[in-house]
C-alpha positions as CSV (number, residue, x, y, z in Angstrom):
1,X,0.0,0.0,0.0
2,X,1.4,3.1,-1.4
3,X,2.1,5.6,2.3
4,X,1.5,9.5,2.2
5,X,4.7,11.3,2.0
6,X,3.7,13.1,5.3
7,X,2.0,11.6,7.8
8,X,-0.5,14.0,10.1
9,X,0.5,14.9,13.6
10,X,-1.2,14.0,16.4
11,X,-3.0,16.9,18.6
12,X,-4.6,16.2,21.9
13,X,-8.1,17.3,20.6
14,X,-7.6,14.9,17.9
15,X,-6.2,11.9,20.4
16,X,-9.6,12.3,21.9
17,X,-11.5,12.0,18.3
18,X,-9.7,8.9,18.0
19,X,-10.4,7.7,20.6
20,X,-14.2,7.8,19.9
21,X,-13.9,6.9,15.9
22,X,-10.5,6.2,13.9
23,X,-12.2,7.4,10.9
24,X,-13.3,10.9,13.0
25,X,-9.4,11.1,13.5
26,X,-8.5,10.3,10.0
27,X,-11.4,12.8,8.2
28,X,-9.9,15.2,10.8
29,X,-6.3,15.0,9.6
30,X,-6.7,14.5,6.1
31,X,-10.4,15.9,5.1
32,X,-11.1,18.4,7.2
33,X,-12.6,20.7,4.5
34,X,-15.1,18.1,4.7
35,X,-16.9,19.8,8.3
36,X,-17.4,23.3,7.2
37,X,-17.6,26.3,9.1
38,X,-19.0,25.5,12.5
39,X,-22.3,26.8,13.1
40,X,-23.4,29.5,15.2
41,X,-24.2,27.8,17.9
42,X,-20.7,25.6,17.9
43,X,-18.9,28.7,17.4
44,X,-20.5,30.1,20.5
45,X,-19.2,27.1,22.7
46,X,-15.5,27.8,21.4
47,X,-16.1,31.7,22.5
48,X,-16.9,31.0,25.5
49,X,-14.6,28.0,26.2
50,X,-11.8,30.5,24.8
51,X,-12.9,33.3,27.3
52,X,-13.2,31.1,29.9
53,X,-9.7,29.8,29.6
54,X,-8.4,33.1,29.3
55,X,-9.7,33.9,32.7
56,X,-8.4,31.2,33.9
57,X,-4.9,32.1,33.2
58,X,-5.5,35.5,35.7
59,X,-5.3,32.7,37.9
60,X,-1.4,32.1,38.0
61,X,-0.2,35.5,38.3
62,X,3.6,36.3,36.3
63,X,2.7,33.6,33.6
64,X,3.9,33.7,30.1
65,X,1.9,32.7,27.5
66,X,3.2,31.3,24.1
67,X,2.0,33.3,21.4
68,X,3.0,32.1,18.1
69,X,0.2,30.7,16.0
70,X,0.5,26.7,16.4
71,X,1.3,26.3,12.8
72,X,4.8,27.7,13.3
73,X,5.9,24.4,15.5
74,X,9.7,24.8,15.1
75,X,9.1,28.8,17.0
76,X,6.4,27.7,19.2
77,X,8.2,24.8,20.5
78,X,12.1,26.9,20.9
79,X,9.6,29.5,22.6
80,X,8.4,27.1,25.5
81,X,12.0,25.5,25.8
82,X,13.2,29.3,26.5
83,X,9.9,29.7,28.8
84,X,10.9,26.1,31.0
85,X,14.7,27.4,31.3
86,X,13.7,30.5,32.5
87,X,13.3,29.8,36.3
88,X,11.7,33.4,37.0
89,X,8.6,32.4,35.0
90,X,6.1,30.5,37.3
91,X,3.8,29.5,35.1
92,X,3.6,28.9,30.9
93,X,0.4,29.3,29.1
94,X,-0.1,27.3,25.9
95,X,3.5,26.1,25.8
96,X,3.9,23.5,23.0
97,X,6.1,20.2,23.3
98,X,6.0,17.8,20.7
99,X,7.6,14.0,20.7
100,X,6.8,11.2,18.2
101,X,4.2,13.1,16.1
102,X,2.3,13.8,18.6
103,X,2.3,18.0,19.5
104,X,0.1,18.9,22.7
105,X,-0.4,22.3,23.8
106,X,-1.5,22.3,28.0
107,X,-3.8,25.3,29.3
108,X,-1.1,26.0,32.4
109,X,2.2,24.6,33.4
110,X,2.6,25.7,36.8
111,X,6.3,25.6,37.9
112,X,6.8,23.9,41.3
113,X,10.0,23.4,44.0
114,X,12.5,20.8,42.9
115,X,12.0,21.4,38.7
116,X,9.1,20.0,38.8
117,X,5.8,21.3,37.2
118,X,1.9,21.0,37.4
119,X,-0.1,19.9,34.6
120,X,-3.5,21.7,34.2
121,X,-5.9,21.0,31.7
122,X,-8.3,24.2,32.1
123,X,-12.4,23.1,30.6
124,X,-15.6,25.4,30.8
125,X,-17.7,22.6,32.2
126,X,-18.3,21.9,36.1
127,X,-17.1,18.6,36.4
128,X,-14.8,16.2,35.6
129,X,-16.1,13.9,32.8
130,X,-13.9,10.7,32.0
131,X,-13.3,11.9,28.7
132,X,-11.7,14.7,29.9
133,X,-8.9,12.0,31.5
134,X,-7.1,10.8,28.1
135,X,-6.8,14.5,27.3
136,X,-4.5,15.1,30.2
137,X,-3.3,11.7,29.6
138,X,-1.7,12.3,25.9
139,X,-0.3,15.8,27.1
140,X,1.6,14.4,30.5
141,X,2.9,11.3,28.0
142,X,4.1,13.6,25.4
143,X,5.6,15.7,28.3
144,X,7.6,13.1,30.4
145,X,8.8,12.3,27.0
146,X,10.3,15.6,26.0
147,X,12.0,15.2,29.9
148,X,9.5,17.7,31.4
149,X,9.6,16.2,35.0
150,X,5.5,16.4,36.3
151,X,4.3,16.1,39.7
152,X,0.6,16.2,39.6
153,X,-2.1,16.4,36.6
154,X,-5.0,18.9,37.7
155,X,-8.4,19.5,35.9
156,X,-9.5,23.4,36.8
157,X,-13.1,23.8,36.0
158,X,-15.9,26.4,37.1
159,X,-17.3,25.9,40.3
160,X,-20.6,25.4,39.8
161,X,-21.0,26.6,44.4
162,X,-19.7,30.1,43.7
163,X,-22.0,32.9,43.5
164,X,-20.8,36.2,42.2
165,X,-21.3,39.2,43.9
166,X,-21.1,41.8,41.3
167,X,-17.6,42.9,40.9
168,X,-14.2,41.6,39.8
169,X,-14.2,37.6,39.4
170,X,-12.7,36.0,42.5
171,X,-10.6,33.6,40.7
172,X,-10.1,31.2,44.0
173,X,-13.7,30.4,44.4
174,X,-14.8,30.5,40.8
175,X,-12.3,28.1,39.8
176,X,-11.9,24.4,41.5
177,X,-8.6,22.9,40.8
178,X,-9.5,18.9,40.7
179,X,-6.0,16.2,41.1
180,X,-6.7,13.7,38.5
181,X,-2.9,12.1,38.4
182,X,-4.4,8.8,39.5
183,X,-7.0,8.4,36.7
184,X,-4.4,9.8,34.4
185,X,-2.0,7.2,36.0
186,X,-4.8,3.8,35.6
187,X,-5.7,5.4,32.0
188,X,-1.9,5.6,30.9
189,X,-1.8,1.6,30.7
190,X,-3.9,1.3,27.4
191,X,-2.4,5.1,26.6
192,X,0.6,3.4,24.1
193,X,-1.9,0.6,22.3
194,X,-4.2,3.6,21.3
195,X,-1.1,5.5,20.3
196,X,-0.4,3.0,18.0
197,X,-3.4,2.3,16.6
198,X,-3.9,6.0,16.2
199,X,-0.5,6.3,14.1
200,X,-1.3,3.3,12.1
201,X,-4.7,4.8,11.3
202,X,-2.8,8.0,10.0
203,X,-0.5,6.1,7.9
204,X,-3.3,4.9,5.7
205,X,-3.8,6.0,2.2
206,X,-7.9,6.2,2.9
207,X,-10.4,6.4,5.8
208,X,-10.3,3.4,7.4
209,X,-14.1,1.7,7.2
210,X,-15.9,2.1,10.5
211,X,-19.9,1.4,11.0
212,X,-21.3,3.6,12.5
213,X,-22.9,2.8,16.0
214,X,-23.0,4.9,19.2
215,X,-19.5,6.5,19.1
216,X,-21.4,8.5,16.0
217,X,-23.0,11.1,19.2
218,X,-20.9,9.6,22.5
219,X,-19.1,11.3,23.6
220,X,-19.7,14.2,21.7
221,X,-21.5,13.8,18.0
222,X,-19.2,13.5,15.3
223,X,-18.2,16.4,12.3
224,X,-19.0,13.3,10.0
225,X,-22.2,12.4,11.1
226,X,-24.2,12.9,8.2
227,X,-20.9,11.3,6.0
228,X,-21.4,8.0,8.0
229,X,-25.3,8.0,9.2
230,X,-27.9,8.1,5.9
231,X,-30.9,10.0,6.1
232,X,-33.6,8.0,8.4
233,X,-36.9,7.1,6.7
234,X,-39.7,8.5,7.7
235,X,-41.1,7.5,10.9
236,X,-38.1,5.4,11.7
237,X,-38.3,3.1,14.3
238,X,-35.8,5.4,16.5
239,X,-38.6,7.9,16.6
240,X,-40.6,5.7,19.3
241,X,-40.9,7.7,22.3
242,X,-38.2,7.0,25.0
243,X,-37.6,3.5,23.1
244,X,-34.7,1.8,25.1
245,X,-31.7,0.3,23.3
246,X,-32.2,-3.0,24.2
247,X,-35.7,-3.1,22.1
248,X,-34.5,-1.2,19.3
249,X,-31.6,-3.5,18.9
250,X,-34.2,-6.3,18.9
251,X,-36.4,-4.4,16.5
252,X,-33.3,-4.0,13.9
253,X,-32.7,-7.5,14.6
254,X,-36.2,-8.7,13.5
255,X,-35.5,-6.4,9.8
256,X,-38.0,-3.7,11.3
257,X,-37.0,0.0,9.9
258,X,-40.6,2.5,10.4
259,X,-43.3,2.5,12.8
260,X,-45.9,1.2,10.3
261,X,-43.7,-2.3,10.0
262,X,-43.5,-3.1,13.9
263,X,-45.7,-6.4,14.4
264,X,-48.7,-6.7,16.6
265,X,-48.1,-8.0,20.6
266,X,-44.7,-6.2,20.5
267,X,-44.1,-5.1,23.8
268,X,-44.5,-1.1,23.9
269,X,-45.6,1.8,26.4
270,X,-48.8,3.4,26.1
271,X,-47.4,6.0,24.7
272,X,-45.4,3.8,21.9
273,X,-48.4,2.0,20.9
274,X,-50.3,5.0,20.8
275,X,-47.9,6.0,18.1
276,X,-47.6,3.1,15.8
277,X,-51.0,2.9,15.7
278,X,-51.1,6.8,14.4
279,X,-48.5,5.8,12.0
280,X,-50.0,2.5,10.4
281,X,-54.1,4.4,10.5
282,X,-52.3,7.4,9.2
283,X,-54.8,9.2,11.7
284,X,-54.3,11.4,14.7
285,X,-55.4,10.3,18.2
286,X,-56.8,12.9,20.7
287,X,-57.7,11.1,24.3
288,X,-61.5,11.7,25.7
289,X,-60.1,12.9,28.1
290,X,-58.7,16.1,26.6
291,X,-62.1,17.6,26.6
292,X,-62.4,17.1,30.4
293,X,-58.9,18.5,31.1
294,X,-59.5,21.7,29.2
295,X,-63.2,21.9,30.5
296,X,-61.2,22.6,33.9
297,X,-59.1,25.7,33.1
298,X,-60.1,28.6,34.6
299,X,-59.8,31.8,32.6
300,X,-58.9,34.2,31.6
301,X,-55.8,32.1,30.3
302,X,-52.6,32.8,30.3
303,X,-49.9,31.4,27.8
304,X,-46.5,32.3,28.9
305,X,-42.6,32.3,27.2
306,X,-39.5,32.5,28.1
307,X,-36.4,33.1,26.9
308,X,-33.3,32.7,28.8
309,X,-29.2,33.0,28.6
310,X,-26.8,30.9,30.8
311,X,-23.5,31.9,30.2
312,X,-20.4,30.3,31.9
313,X,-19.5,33.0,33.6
314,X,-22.2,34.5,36.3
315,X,-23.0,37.9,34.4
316,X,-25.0,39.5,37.9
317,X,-25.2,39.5,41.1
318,X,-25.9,36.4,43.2
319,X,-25.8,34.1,39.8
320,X,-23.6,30.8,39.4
321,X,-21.7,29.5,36.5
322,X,-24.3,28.4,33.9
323,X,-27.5,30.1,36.1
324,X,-29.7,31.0,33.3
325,X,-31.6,34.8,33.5
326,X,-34.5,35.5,31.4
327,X,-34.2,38.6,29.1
328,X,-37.8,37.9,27.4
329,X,-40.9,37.1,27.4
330,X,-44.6,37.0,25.7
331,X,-48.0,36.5,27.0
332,X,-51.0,36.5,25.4
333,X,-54.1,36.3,27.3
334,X,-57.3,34.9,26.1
335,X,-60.7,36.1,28.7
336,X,-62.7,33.2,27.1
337,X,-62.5,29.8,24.9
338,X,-61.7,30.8,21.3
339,X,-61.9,34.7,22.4
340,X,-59.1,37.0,20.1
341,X,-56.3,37.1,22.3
342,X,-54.2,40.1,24.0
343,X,-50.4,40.1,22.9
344,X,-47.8,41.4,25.8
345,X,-44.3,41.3,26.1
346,X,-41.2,42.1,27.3
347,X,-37.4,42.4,26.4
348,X,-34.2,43.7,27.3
349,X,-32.1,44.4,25.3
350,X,-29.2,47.0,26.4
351,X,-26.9,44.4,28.2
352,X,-28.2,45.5,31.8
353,X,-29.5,43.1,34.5
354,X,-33.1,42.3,33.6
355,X,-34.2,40.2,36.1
356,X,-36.2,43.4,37.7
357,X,-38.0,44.9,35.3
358,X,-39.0,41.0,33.5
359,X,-40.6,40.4,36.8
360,X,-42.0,43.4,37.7
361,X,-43.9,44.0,34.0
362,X,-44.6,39.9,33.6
363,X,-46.6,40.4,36.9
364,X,-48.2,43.5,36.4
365,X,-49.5,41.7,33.2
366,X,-50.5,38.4,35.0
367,X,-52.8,40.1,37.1
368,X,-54.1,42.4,34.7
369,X,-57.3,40.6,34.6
370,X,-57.3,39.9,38.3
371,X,-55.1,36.9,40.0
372,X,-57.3,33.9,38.7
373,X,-56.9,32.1,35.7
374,X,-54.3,29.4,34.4
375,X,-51.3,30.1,33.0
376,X,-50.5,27.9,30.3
377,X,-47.2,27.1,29.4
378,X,-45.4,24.5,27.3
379,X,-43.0,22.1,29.5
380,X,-44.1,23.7,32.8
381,X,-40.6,22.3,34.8
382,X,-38.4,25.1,32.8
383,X,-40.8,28.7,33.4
384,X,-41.1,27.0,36.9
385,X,-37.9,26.2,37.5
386,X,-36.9,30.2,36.3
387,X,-39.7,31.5,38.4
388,X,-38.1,29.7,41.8
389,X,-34.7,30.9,40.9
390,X,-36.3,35.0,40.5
391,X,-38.0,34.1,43.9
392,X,-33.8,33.9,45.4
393,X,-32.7,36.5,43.2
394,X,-35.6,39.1,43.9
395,X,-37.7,38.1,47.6
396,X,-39.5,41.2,47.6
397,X,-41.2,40.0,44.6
398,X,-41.1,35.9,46.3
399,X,-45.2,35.9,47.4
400,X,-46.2,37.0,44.5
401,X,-44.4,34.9,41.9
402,X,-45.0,32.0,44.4
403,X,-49.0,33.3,43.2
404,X,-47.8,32.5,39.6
405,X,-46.6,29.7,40.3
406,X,-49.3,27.6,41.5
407,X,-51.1,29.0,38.5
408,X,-49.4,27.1,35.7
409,X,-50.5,24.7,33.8
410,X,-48.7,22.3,31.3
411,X,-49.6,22.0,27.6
412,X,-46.8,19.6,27.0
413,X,-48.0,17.3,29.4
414,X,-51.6,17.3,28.0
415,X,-50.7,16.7,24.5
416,X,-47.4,14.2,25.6
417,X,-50.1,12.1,27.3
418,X,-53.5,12.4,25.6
419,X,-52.8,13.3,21.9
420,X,-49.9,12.1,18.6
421,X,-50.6,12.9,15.4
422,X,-48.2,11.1,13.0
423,X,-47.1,14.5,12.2
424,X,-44.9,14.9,15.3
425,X,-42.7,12.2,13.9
426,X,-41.8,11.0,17.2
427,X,-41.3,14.7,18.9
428,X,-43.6,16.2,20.8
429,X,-41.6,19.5,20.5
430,X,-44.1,22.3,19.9
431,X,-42.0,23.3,16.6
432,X,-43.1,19.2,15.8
433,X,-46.9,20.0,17.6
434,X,-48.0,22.8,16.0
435,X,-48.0,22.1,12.5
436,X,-48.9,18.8,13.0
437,X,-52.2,20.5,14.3
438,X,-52.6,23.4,13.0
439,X,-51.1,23.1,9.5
440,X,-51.6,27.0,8.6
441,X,-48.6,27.7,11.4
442,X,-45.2,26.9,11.3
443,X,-41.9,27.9,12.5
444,X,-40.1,27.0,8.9
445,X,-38.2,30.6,8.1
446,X,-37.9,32.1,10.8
447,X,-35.0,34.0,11.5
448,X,-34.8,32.8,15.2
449,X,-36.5,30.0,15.2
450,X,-35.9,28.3,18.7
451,X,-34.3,28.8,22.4
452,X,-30.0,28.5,21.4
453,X,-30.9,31.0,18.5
454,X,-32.5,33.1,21.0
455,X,-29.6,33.5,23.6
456,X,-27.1,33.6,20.8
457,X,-29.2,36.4,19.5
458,X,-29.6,38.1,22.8
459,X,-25.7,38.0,23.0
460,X,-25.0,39.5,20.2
461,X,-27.3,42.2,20.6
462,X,-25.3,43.4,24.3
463,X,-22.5,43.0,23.0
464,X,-22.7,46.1,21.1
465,X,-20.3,45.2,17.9
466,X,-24.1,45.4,15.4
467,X,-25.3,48.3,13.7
468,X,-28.0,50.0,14.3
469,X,-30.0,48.2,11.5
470,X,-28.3,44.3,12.5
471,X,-29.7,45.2,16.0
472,X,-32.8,46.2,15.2
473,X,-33.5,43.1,13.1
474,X,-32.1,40.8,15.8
475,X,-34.6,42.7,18.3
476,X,-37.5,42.3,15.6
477,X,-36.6,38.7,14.8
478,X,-36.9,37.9,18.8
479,X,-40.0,39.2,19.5
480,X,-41.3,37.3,16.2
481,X,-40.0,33.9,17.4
482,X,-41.5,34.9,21.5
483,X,-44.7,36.0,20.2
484,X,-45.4,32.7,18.1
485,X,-44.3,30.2,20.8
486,X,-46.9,32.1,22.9
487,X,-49.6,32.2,19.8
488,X,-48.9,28.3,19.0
489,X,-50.2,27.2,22.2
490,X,-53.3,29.7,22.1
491,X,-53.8,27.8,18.5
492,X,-52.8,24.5,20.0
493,X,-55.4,24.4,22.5
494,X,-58.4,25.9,20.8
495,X,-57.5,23.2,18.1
496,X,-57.8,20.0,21.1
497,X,-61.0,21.8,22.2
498,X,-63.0,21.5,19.0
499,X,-61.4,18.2,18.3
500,X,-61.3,16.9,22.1
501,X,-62.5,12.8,20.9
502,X,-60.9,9.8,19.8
503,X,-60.2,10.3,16.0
């Protein structure tokens, strides 16, 4: 077999891709062109792991970092050698080392008594995940190698206990250095067979053939998903509501692709039978029992939206790492079944805190009409959930969103229990929902079109770097998308009303 001239070096990202797929790692090396710009959202989680890191270096105070772009290896590597020899530096910041083809790149290299160093792999998450362990694995190899002498690996993450108090970052407290030198140690014993498989992988003249399975999404889903994983038919099989791998496998087994093909007396949920029978009657199913539920809601109604933004780092007072705010919402309130509805709504959009004024305006509107009447919202765990957290962050407003609480009501639930329509093709997602039911309303075009689109949207409107016009479509574009996640559920339910039977 005819070899490439050069063969690809080995990163630590990469060591990890291999790890999960030889053929991720060889597409990676080789046919990169292949994944495309990353999308907006992906782009978004390198920001933020990039700012994140960068903070994380304030950390070490008198560190050097290496600067040179990592495709200059011979200067970025004779830059770190000067950086280790120099005994005044006490820490080195993206120092490179390289040894067998294999160039790694750690976060911080913390000098220590005795010309020894630190290892510390820096990650935006809150925990230590076992994939995170080869990663510091490869670099402390490739280190001891290049006669680096290490005395303990570390994994510094955000501490998820530390709540910010408004000014400067204390670094201590928001950071939790974690000692992983034993896992690193028990993981370094298969460390040189992957190695080698690795190399031998990039010596090939093609992608090495790999089915695809699970390691297509675990740990992380592949750049080459769509390469490996053809389009699913319609009303696949994988589609079956919370179907457990152990039936699917059997269902594959038996030569069983869609819904429509699964025999009679196959052992199913409710739920999944309730389904397959959609599917092969090509009708929708709404439960009796709809009628009754909606008979009991007391108006005026209420259908409620949120949109929130959890960044890594705690943007206001008394949040934690990750602690989503809202910045929006939309209500429209309906005084009677199939009444025209009243459109409020609320958003902030000048990069201040806007817990306050969301809470003060959302209740001012939700007892417009007095404080009775439901308050429907779709997937009532997530509004809940962000009206207990404004209850901590704002207690002279706590009675009276505690009120608002014990008003909601869950559409999700209703129509997850009671109603499928083979429309939903296995999602009960209101983007799935609502034009399954009400096929005059979609979300298809829409410029933000669901919750990630929204924070990214939100961030790029306080961060000031749009014009005039770009903000002003981004602010017009979110109350669009608000509005109809509000509307949908108005339609959604008027729709189960005059159709509340057994189809």
């Amino acid at each position: 077999m005819k070899q490439r001239k050069k063969i690809a070096n080995l990163s630590k990202s990469k060591f990890v891709a291999g790890l999960q797929c030889l053929k991720r790692l060889y597409l990676l090396c080789y046919e990169d062109q292949l994944v495309g710009e990353p999308d907006e959202a992906t782009q978004a989680r390198f920001d933020q792991g990039a700012e994140v890191g960068e903070l994380a270096r304030k950390a070490f105070e008198g560190g050097a970092l290496v600067d040179k772009p990592y495709w200059e290896v011979q200067g970025v590597v004779e830059q770190t050698q000067r950086l280790v020899a120099d005994k005044s530096v006490p820490a080195i910041f993206e120092g490179a080392f390289e040894h067998d083809n294999v160039i790694v790149r750690p976060d911080v290299l913390r000098r220590e008594p005795g010309g020894k160093w630190d290892l510390i792999e820096v990650k935006s998450g809150t925990e230590v995940k076992e994939v995170h362990i080869p990663d510091v694995a490869i670099q402390k190899h490739v280190l001891r190698s290049c006669g680096l002498k290490l005395r303990r690996c570390f994994l510094m993450h955000l501490d998820r206990s530390y709540v910010y108090d408004g000014g400067e970052y204390d670094l201590q407290r928001l950071f939790h250095l974690a000692e992983v030198s034993r896992e690193v140690a028990n993981f370094e014993q298969e460390l040189k067979g992957c190695l080698a498989a690795q190399q031998k992988t990039l010596r090939l003249t093609r992608a090495p053939s790999v089915e695809p399975g699970p390691q297509c999404t675990d740990p992380y889903e592949c750049e080459f998903h769509d390469l490996c994983n053809q389009q699913l038919p319609e009303n696949h099989i994988s589609t079956l509501y919370r179907l457990r791998q152990e039936r699917l496998e059997e269902l594959e087994a038996m030569g069983v692709e869609t819904l429509d093909q699964i025999p009679d007396g196959f052992p199913l949920s409710k739920t999944q039978e309730r389904m397959v029978d959609c599917v092969k009657s090509g009708k929708p199913y709404v439960d009796p029992l709809v009628k009754e539920q909606l008979a009991a809601l007391e108006y005026p109604l209420y259908f409620m939206d949120f949109e929130t933004c959890n960044p890594a780092l705690p943007r206001f007072p008394g949040m934690r790492p990750y602690d989503p705010f809202p910045f929006q919402w939309s209500v429209h309130v309906q005084k009677s079944p199939g009444a025209k509805p009243q459109h409020y709504e609320f958003l902030s959009t000048d990069g201040s805190d806007p817990r306050e004024p969301f809470t003060a305006e959302l209740l001012s509107v939700l007892s417009k009409h007095g404080k009775d009447g439901n308050i429907v919202v779709y997937s009532r765990p997530f509004e809940d959930s962000r009206l207990r957290e404004l209850t901590e962050w704002l207690p002279q407003h706590g009675s009276a969103i505690e009120e608002v609480r014990g008003r909601l009501w869950d559409l999700l639930s209703l129509v997850r229990k009671h109603v499928y329509h083979p429309g939903f093709q296995g999602s009960f997602s209101i983007k799935n929902v609502l034009p399954a039911l009400v096929p005059e309303m979609t979300y298809d075009g829409m410029d933000v079109a669901d919750g990630t689109e929204a924070g990214l949207a939100y961030e790029s409107i306080v961060r000031g770097e749009l014009t005039a016009m770009e903000k002003q479509w981004l602010q017009k574009s979110l109350r669009e998308y608000c509005r109809l996640d509000t509307l949908a559920m108005v339609e959604i339910l008027d729709r189960l009303r005059r159709t509340g039977r057994s189809q």
